[in-house]
C-alpha positions as CSV (number, residue, x, y, z in Angstrom):
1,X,-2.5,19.2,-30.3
2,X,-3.8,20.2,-27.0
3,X,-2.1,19.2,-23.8
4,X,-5.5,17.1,-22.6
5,X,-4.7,15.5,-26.0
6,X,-1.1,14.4,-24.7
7,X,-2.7,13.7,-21.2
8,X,-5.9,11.4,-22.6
9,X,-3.3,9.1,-24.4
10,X,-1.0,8.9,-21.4
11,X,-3.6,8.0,-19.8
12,X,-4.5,5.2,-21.7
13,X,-1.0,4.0,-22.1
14,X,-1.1,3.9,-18.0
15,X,-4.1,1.9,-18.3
16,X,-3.1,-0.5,-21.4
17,X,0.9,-0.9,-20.9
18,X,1.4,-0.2,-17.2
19,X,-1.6,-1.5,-15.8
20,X,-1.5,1.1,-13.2
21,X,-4.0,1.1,-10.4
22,X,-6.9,4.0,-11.0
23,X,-5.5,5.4,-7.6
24,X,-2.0,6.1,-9.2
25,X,-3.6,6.8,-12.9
26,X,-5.8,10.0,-11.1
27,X,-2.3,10.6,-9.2
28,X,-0.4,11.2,-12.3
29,X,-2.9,12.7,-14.1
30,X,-3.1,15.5,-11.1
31,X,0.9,16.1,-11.3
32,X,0.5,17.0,-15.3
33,X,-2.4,19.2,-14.7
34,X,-0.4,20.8,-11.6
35,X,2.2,21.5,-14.0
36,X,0.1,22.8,-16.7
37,X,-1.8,25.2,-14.7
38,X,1.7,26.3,-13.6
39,X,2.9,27.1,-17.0
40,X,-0.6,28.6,-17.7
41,X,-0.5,31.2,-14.7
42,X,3.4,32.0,-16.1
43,X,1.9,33.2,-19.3
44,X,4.2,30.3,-21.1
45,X,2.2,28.8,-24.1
46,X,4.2,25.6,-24.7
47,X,3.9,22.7,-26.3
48,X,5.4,19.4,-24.4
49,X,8.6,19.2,-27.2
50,X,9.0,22.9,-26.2
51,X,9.6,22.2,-22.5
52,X,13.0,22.9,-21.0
53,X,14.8,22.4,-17.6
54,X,14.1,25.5,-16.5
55,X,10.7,25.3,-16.5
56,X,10.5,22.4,-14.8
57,X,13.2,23.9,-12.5
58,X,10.6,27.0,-12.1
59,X,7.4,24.7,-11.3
60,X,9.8,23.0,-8.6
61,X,10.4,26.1,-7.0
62,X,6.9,27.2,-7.3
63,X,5.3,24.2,-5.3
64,X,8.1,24.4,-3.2
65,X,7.0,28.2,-2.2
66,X,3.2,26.8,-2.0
67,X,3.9,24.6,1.0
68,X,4.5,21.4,-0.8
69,X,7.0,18.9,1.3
70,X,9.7,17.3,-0.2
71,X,8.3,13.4,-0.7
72,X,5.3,15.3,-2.1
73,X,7.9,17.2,-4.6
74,X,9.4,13.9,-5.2
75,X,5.9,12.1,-6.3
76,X,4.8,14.9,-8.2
77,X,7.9,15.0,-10.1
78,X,7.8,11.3,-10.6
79,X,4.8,11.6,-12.6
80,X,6.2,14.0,-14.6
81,X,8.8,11.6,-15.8
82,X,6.5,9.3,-16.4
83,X,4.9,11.4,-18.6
84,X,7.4,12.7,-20.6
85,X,8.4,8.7,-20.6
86,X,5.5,8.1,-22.4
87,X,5.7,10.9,-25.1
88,X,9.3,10.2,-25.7
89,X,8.0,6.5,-26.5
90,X,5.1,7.7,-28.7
91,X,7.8,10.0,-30.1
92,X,6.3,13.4,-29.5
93,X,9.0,14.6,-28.6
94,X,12.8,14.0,-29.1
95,X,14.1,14.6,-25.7
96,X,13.0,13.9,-21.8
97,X,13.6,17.2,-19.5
98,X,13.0,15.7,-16.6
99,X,15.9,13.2,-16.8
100,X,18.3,16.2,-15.4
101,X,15.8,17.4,-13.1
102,X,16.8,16.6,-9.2
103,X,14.2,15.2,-6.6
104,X,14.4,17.1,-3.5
105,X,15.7,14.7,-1.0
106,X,13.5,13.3,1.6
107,X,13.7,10.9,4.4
108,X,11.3,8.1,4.6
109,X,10.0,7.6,7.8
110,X,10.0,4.0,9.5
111,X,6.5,3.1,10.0
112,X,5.1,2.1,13.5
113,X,5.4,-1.7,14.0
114,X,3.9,-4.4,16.9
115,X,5.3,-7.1,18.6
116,X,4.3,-10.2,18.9
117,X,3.1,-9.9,22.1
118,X,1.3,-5.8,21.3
119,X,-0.2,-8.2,18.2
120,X,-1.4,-10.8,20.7
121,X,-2.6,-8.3,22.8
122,X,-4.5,-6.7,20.3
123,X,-6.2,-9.4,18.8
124,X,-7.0,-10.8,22.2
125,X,-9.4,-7.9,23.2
126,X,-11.7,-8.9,20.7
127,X,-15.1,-10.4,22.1
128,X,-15.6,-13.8,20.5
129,X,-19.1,-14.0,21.8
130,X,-20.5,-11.7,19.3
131,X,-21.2,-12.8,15.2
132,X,-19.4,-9.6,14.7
133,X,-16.0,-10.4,16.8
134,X,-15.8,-13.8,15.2
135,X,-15.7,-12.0,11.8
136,X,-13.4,-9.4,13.1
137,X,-10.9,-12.0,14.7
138,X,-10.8,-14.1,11.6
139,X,-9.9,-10.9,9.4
140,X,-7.2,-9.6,11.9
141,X,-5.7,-13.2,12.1
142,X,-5.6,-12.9,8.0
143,X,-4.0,-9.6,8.0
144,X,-1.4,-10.5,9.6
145,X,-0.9,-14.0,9.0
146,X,-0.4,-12.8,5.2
147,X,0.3,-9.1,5.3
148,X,-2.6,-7.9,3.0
149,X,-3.2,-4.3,2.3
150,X,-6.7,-3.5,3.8
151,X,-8.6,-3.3,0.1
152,X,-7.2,-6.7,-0.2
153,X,-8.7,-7.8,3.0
154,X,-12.0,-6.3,2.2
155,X,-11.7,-7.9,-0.8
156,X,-10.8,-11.1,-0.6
157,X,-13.2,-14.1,-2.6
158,X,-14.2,-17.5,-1.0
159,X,-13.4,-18.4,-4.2
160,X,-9.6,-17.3,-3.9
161,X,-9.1,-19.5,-0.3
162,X,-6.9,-22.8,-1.1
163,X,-7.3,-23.4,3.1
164,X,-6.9,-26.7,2.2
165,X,-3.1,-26.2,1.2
166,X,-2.3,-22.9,3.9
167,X,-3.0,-20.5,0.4
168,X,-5.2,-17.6,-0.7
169,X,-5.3,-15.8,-3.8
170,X,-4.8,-12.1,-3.2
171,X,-5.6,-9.2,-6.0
172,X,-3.3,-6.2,-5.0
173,X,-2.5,-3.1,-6.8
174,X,-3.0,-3.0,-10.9
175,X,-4.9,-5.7,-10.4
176,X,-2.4,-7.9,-10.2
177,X,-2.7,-11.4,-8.6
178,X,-0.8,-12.8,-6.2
179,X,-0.7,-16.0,-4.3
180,X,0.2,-15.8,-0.7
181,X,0.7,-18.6,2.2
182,X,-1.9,-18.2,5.6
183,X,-1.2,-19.5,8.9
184,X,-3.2,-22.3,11.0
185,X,-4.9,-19.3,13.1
186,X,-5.7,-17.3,10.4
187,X,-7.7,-20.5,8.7
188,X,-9.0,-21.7,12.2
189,X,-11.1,-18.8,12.3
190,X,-12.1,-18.1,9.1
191,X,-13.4,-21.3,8.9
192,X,-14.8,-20.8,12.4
193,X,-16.9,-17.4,10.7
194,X,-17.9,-18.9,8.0
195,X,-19.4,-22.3,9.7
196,X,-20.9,-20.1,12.7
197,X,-21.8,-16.9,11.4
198,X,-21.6,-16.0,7.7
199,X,-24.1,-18.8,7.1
200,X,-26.4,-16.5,9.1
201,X,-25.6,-13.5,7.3
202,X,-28.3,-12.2,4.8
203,X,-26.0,-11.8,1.6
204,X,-26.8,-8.9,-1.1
205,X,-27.0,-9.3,-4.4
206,X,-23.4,-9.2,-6.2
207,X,-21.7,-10.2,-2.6
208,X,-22.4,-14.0,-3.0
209,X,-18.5,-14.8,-3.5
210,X,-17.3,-11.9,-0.6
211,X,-15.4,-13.5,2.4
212,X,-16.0,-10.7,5.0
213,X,-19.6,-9.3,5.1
214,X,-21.1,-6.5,7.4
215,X,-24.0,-7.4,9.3
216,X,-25.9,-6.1,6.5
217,X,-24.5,-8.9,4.1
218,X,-22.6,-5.9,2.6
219,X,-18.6,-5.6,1.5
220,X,-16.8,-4.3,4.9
221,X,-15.4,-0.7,4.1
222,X,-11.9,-0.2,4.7
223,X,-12.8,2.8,7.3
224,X,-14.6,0.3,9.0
225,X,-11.3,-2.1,9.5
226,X,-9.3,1.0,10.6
227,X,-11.7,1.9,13.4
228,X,-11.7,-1.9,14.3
229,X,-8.3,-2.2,15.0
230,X,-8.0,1.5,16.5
231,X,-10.8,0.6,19.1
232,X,-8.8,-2.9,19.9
233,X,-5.7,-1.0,20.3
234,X,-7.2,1.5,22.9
235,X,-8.8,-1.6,24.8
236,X,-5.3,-3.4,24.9
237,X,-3.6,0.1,26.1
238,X,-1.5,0.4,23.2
239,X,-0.5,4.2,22.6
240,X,1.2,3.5,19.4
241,X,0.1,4.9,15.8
242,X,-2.2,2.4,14.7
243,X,-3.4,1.2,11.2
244,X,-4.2,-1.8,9.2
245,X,-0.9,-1.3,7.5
246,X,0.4,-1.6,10.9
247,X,-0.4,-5.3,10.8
248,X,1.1,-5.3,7.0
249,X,4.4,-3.6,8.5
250,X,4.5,-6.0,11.4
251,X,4.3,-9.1,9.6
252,X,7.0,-7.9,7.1
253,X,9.4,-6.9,9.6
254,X,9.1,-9.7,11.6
255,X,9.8,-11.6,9.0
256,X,13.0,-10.0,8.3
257,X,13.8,-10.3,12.0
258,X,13.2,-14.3,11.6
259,X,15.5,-13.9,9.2
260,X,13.4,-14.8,6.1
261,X,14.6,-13.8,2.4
262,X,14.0,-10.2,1.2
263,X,13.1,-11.7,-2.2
264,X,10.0,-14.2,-0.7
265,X,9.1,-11.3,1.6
266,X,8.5,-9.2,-1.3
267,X,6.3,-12.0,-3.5
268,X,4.2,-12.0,-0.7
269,X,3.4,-8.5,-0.1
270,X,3.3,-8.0,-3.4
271,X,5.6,-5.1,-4.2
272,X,6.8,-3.8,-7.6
273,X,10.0,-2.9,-6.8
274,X,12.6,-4.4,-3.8
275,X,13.4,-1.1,-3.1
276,X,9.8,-0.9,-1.0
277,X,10.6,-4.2,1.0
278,X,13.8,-2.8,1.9
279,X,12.4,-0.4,4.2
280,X,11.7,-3.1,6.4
281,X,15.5,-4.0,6.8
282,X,15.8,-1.1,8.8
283,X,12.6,-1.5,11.3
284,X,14.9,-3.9,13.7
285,X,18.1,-1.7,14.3
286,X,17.6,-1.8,18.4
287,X,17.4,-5.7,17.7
288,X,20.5,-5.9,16.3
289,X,22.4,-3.1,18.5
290,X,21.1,-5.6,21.6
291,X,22.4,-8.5,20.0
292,X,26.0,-6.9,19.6
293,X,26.3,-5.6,22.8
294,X,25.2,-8.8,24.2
295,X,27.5,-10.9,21.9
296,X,30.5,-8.7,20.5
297,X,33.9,-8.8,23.0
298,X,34.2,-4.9,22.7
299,X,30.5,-4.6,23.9
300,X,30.6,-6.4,26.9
Protein backbone atom coordinates (compact mmCIF):
# COMPACT_ATOMS: atom_id res chain seq x y z
CA UNK A 1 0.00 0.00 0.00
CA UNK A 2 1.05 3.48 -0.96
CA UNK A 3 1.66 6.07 1.62
CA UNK A 4 -1.45 8.41 -0.03
CA UNK A 5 -3.19 5.12 0.75
CA UNK A 6 -2.29 5.39 4.62
CA UNK A 7 -2.88 9.34 4.32
CA UNK A 8 -6.56 9.10 2.42
CA UNK A 9 -7.84 6.83 5.36
CA UNK A 10 -6.30 9.07 8.07
CA UNK A 11 -7.89 11.47 6.65
CA UNK A 12 -11.17 10.17 6.82
CA UNK A 13 -10.71 8.86 10.22
CA UNK A 14 -9.96 12.85 11.13
CA UNK A 15 -13.13 13.63 9.41
CA UNK A 16 -15.39 10.63 10.84
CA UNK A 17 -13.90 9.98 14.53
CA UNK A 18 -12.31 13.27 15.33
CA UNK A 19 -14.42 15.60 13.74
CA UNK A 20 -11.48 17.81 13.06
CA UNK A 21 -12.05 21.16 11.49
CA UNK A 22 -10.90 21.12 7.48
CA UNK A 23 -8.27 23.89 8.77
CA UNK A 24 -6.50 21.26 11.03
CA UNK A 25 -7.42 18.15 8.66
CA UNK A 26 -5.17 20.14 5.54
CA UNK A 27 -2.75 20.93 8.60
CA UNK A 28 -2.06 17.33 9.29
CA UNK A 29 -2.20 16.18 6.08
CA UNK A 30 0.77 18.89 5.16
CA UNK A 31 2.98 17.52 8.25
CA UNK A 32 2.74 13.68 6.71
CA UNK A 33 3.53 14.90 3.27
CA UNK A 34 6.48 17.07 4.78
CA UNK A 35 7.71 13.94 6.20
CA UNK A 36 7.29 11.88 3.17
CA UNK A 37 8.98 14.10 0.87
CA UNK A 38 11.75 14.03 3.47
CA UNK A 39 12.24 10.41 3.45
CA UNK A 40 11.78 10.58 -0.41
CA UNK A 41 14.83 13.16 -0.93
CA UNK A 42 16.86 10.59 1.73
CA UNK A 43 16.61 7.91 -0.82
CA UNK A 44 14.62 5.79 2.15
CA UNK A 45 11.84 3.66 0.57
CA UNK A 46 9.76 2.83 3.75
CA UNK A 47 6.81 1.65 4.55
CA UNK A 48 4.95 3.33 7.77
CA UNK A 49 5.56 -0.17 10.03
CA UNK A 50 9.25 0.28 8.85
CA UNK A 51 9.69 3.75 10.42
CA UNK A 52 12.09 4.12 13.24
CA UNK A 53 13.24 6.86 15.78
CA UNK A 54 15.86 7.88 13.89
CA UNK A 55 14.19 8.78 11.02
CA UNK A 56 11.95 10.73 12.69
CA UNK A 57 14.96 12.02 14.70
CA UNK A 58 16.57 12.92 11.05
CA UNK A 59 13.36 14.77 9.63
CA UNK A 60 13.54 16.87 13.03
CA UNK A 61 16.87 17.89 12.36
CA UNK A 62 16.21 18.50 8.80
CA UNK A 63 13.32 21.14 9.33
CA UNK A 64 15.23 22.34 11.99
CA UNK A 65 18.27 23.19 9.38
CA UNK A 66 15.37 24.62 6.90
CA UNK A 67 14.39 27.51 9.18
CA UNK A 68 11.53 25.99 10.87
CA UNK A 69 10.96 27.47 14.60
CA UNK A 70 10.45 25.42 17.41
CA UNK A 71 6.28 25.69 18.02
CA UNK A 72 6.37 25.09 14.27
CA UNK A 73 8.52 21.76 15.07
CA UNK A 74 6.22 21.06 17.82
CA UNK A 75 2.87 21.18 15.44
CA UNK A 76 4.37 19.38 12.79
CA UNK A 77 5.43 16.68 14.99
CA UNK A 78 2.01 16.64 16.62
CA UNK A 79 0.59 15.54 13.46
CA UNK A 80 2.85 13.01 13.09
CA UNK A 81 1.66 11.36 16.25
CA UNK A 82 -1.54 11.65 15.28
CA UNK A 83 -0.91 9.85 12.41
CA UNK A 84 0.87 7.05 13.55
CA UNK A 85 -2.15 7.16 16.27
CA UNK A 86 -4.37 6.37 13.81
CA UNK A 87 -2.41 3.45 12.05
CA UNK A 88 -1.57 1.94 15.36
CA UNK A 89 -5.55 1.92 15.85
CA UNK A 90 -6.29 0.47 12.38
CA UNK A 91 -3.42 -1.87 13.28
CA UNK A 92 -0.93 -1.17 10.44
CA UNK A 93 1.46 -1.16 12.31
CA UNK A 94 2.54 -2.68 15.71
CA UNK A 95 4.35 0.17 17.30
CA UNK A 96 4.08 4.19 17.46
CA UNK A 97 7.74 5.98 16.86
CA UNK A 98 6.79 9.06 17.65
CA UNK A 99 5.89 8.25 21.35
CA UNK A 100 9.91 8.59 22.15
CA UNK A 101 10.29 11.45 19.92
CA UNK A 102 10.99 14.94 21.97
CA UNK A 103 9.13 18.23 20.92
CA UNK A 104 11.57 20.94 20.85
CA UNK A 105 10.65 23.26 23.59
CA UNK A 106 9.01 26.51 22.98
CA UNK A 107 7.61 29.27 24.85
CA UNK A 108 4.11 30.44 24.19
CA UNK A 109 3.90 33.96 23.97
CA UNK A 110 1.08 35.91 26.08
CA UNK A 111 -1.16 37.44 23.62
CA UNK A 112 -1.80 41.34 23.61
CA UNK A 113 -4.88 42.06 25.87
CA UNK A 114 -7.20 45.54 26.48
CA UNK A 115 -8.55 46.99 29.32
CA UNK A 116 -11.68 47.88 29.96
CA UNK A 117 -11.20 51.21 29.48
CA UNK A 118 -8.67 50.55 25.86
CA UNK A 119 -12.10 48.31 25.03
CA UNK A 120 -14.30 51.26 25.76
CA UNK A 121 -12.18 53.39 23.99
CA UNK A 122 -12.21 51.35 21.05
CA UNK A 123 -15.60 50.68 20.69
CA UNK A 124 -16.47 54.33 21.42
CA UNK A 125 -14.81 55.69 18.12
CA UNK A 126 -17.19 53.99 16.14
CA UNK A 127 -19.71 56.44 14.24
CA UNK A 128 -23.24 55.39 15.12
CA UNK A 129 -24.62 57.69 12.52
CA UNK A 130 -23.87 55.44 9.72
CA UNK A 131 -26.03 51.86 8.81
CA UNK A 132 -22.50 50.56 8.71
CA UNK A 133 -21.28 51.71 12.41
CA UNK A 134 -24.52 50.45 13.86
CA UNK A 135 -23.61 46.95 12.39
CA UNK A 136 -20.08 47.29 13.32
CA UNK A 137 -20.89 48.36 17.05
CA UNK A 138 -23.32 45.63 17.54
CA UNK A 139 -20.64 42.93 16.28
CA UNK A 140 -17.76 44.39 18.47
CA UNK A 141 -20.22 44.48 21.61
CA UNK A 142 -20.79 40.56 20.65
CA UNK A 143 -17.25 39.76 20.39
CA UNK A 144 -16.54 40.68 23.41
CA UNK A 145 -19.45 40.27 25.40
CA UNK A 146 -18.99 36.35 24.49
CA UNK A 147 -15.50 35.94 23.32
CA UNK A 148 -16.28 34.51 19.77
CA UNK A 149 -13.57 33.65 17.38
CA UNK A 150 -13.99 35.91 14.34
CA UNK A 151 -15.48 32.93 11.85
CA UNK A 152 -17.89 32.59 14.68
CA UNK A 153 -18.84 36.12 14.58
CA UNK A 154 -19.19 36.17 10.85
CA UNK A 155 -21.11 33.44 11.27
CA UNK A 156 -23.50 33.63 13.60
CA UNK A 157 -27.58 32.75 12.64
CA UNK A 158 -30.60 34.87 13.77
CA UNK A 159 -31.74 31.67 14.24
CA UNK A 160 -29.02 30.76 16.99
CA UNK A 161 -29.92 34.28 19.15
CA UNK A 162 -31.93 33.24 22.53
CA UNK A 163 -31.75 37.39 23.26
CA UNK A 164 -34.69 36.79 25.10
CA UNK A 165 -32.79 34.72 27.83
CA UNK A 166 -28.95 36.66 27.43
CA UNK A 167 -27.95 33.29 25.04
CA UNK A 168 -26.69 32.60 21.52
CA UNK A 169 -25.87 29.49 19.90
CA UNK A 170 -22.23 29.56 18.69
CA UNK A 171 -20.63 26.84 16.02
CA UNK A 172 -16.85 26.91 16.73
CA UNK A 173 -14.17 24.64 15.53
CA UNK A 174 -15.25 20.79 14.27
CA UNK A 175 -18.35 22.13 14.03
CA UNK A 176 -19.07 21.78 17.30
CA UNK A 177 -21.87 23.72 19.03
CA UNK A 178 -21.71 25.62 21.85
CA UNK A 179 -24.05 27.72 23.81
CA UNK A 180 -22.67 30.85 25.27
CA UNK A 181 -24.28 33.81 27.63
CA UNK A 182 -24.31 37.75 25.89
CA UNK A 183 -24.37 40.77 27.78
CA UNK A 184 -27.30 43.66 27.84
CA UNK A 185 -24.94 45.83 25.38
CA UNK A 186 -24.17 43.37 23.19
CA UNK A 187 -28.15 42.58 22.68
CA UNK A 188 -29.03 46.40 22.87
CA UNK A 189 -27.37 46.80 19.75
CA UNK A 190 -27.92 43.97 17.91
CA UNK A 191 -31.39 44.46 18.26
CA UNK A 192 -30.76 48.18 17.52
CA UNK A 193 -29.11 46.78 13.78
CA UNK A 194 -31.41 44.61 13.12
CA UNK A 195 -34.67 47.06 13.80
CA UNK A 196 -32.80 50.14 12.13
CA UNK A 197 -30.67 48.84 9.47
CA UNK A 198 -30.59 45.16 8.51
CA UNK A 199 -34.29 45.57 7.57
CA UNK A 200 -32.89 47.92 4.97
CA UNK A 201 -30.30 45.69 3.78
CA UNK A 202 -30.91 43.86 0.36
CA UNK A 203 -30.25 40.13 1.44
CA UNK A 204 -28.72 37.55 -1.15
CA UNK A 205 -29.90 34.42 -1.78
CA UNK A 206 -28.63 31.72 0.83
CA UNK A 207 -27.93 34.73 3.56
CA UNK A 208 -31.66 35.00 4.67
CA UNK A 209 -30.70 33.47 8.26
CA UNK A 210 -26.97 35.54 8.46
CA UNK A 211 -26.90 38.02 11.49
CA UNK A 212 -24.17 40.44 10.15
CA UNK A 213 -24.49 41.37 6.42
CA UNK A 214 -22.24 43.76 4.25
CA UNK A 215 -23.86 46.52 2.63
CA UNK A 216 -24.14 44.27 -0.23
CA UNK A 217 -26.53 41.84 1.87
CA UNK A 218 -23.43 39.51 1.75
CA UNK A 219 -21.59 37.37 4.72
CA UNK A 220 -19.00 39.90 6.35
CA UNK A 221 -15.37 38.43 5.68
CA UNK A 222 -13.31 37.95 8.49
CA UNK A 223 -10.46 40.37 6.82
CA UNK A 224 -13.13 42.75 6.83
CA UNK A 225 -13.58 42.59 10.93
CA UNK A 226 -9.78 42.71 11.37
CA UNK A 227 -9.41 46.04 9.41
CA UNK A 228 -12.56 47.27 11.43
CA UNK A 229 -11.16 46.92 14.61
CA UNK A 230 -7.42 47.98 13.36
CA UNK A 231 -8.95 51.33 11.97
CA UNK A 232 -10.92 51.80 15.59
CA UNK A 233 -7.74 51.17 17.35
CA UNK A 234 -5.72 53.80 15.33
CA UNK A 235 -8.63 56.36 15.91
CA UNK A 236 -8.69 55.62 19.79
CA UNK A 237 -4.62 55.99 19.77
CA UNK A 238 -4.10 52.55 20.87
CA UNK A 239 -0.48 51.38 19.68
CA UNK A 240 -0.99 47.84 20.86
CA UNK A 241 -1.10 44.66 18.54
CA UNK A 242 -4.52 44.44 17.54
CA UNK A 243 -6.88 41.61 16.41
CA UNK A 244 -10.26 40.24 16.76
CA UNK A 245 -8.68 37.63 18.99
CA UNK A 246 -7.70 40.54 20.90
CA UNK A 247 -11.24 41.06 21.94
CA UNK A 248 -11.45 36.95 22.52
CA UNK A 249 -8.21 37.34 24.76
CA UNK A 250 -9.65 40.22 26.63
CA UNK A 251 -12.81 38.92 27.58
CA UNK A 252 -11.06 35.67 28.80
CA UNK A 253 -8.58 37.21 30.84
CA UNK A 254 -10.75 39.53 32.42
CA UNK A 255 -12.65 36.98 33.35
CA UNK A 256 -10.05 35.30 35.17
CA UNK A 257 -9.08 38.66 36.70
CA UNK A 258 -12.92 38.80 38.10
CA UNK A 259 -12.10 35.78 39.38
CA UNK A 260 -14.47 33.55 37.31
CA UNK A 261 -13.92 29.55 37.11
CA UNK A 262 -11.30 28.24 34.61
CA UNK A 263 -13.82 25.41 33.92
CA UNK A 264 -16.96 27.91 32.83
CA UNK A 265 -14.36 30.17 31.07
CA UNK A 266 -13.46 27.36 29.00
CA UNK A 267 -17.35 26.11 27.99
CA UNK A 268 -17.61 29.43 26.76
CA UNK A 269 -14.79 29.82 24.55
CA UNK A 270 -15.11 26.72 23.58
CA UNK A 271 -11.79 24.97 23.93
CA UNK A 272 -10.90 21.29 23.64
CA UNK A 273 -8.50 21.05 26.14
CA UNK A 274 -7.95 23.32 29.63
CA UNK A 275 -4.61 23.39 28.90
CA UNK A 276 -5.54 26.37 26.15
CA UNK A 277 -7.65 28.48 28.83
CA UNK A 278 -4.79 28.26 31.02
CA UNK A 279 -2.80 30.62 29.20
CA UNK A 280 -5.04 33.15 30.30
CA UNK A 281 -4.03 32.59 34.12
CA UNK A 282 -0.89 34.12 33.38
CA UNK A 283 -2.09 37.41 31.35
CA UNK A 284 -2.62 39.28 34.95
CA UNK A 285 0.79 38.71 36.76
CA UNK A 286 1.37 42.84 37.16
CA UNK A 287 -2.25 42.61 38.72
CA UNK A 288 -1.32 40.41 41.22
CA UNK A 289 2.36 41.64 41.89
CA UNK A 290 0.32 45.22 42.65
CA UNK A 291 -1.96 43.65 44.84
CA UNK A 292 0.95 42.05 47.03
CA UNK A 293 2.94 44.94 47.28
CA UNK A 294 -0.06 46.88 48.19
CA UNK A 295 -1.34 44.25 50.73
CA UNK A 296 1.54 41.85 51.96
CA UNK A 297 3.54 43.28 55.33
CA UNK A 298 6.91 42.48 53.64
CA UNK A 299 5.86 44.68 50.60
CA UNK A 300 5.05 47.66 52.21
Amino acid sequence: MSWQSYIKGFKSWLQLEKSHSVHTIEAYLRDVQKFTAYLQTEGLSLVPASVELKHLEGFLKAINELGFDAQSQARIISGLRSFFKYLLIEDEVKTNPTELLSSPKWQRKLPDTLSVEEINLLINTIDLSTPEGMRNRAMLETLYSSGLRVSELVNLKISDMFLDVEFIKVTGKGDKERLVPIGSQAIKYIQLYRETVRVHVDVKKGMEDVLFLSKRGNRLSRVSVFYLIKDCAVKAGIRKTISPHTFRHSFATHLIEGGADLRAVQEMLGHASITTTEIYTHLDRDYLRSTIMQFHPRYK
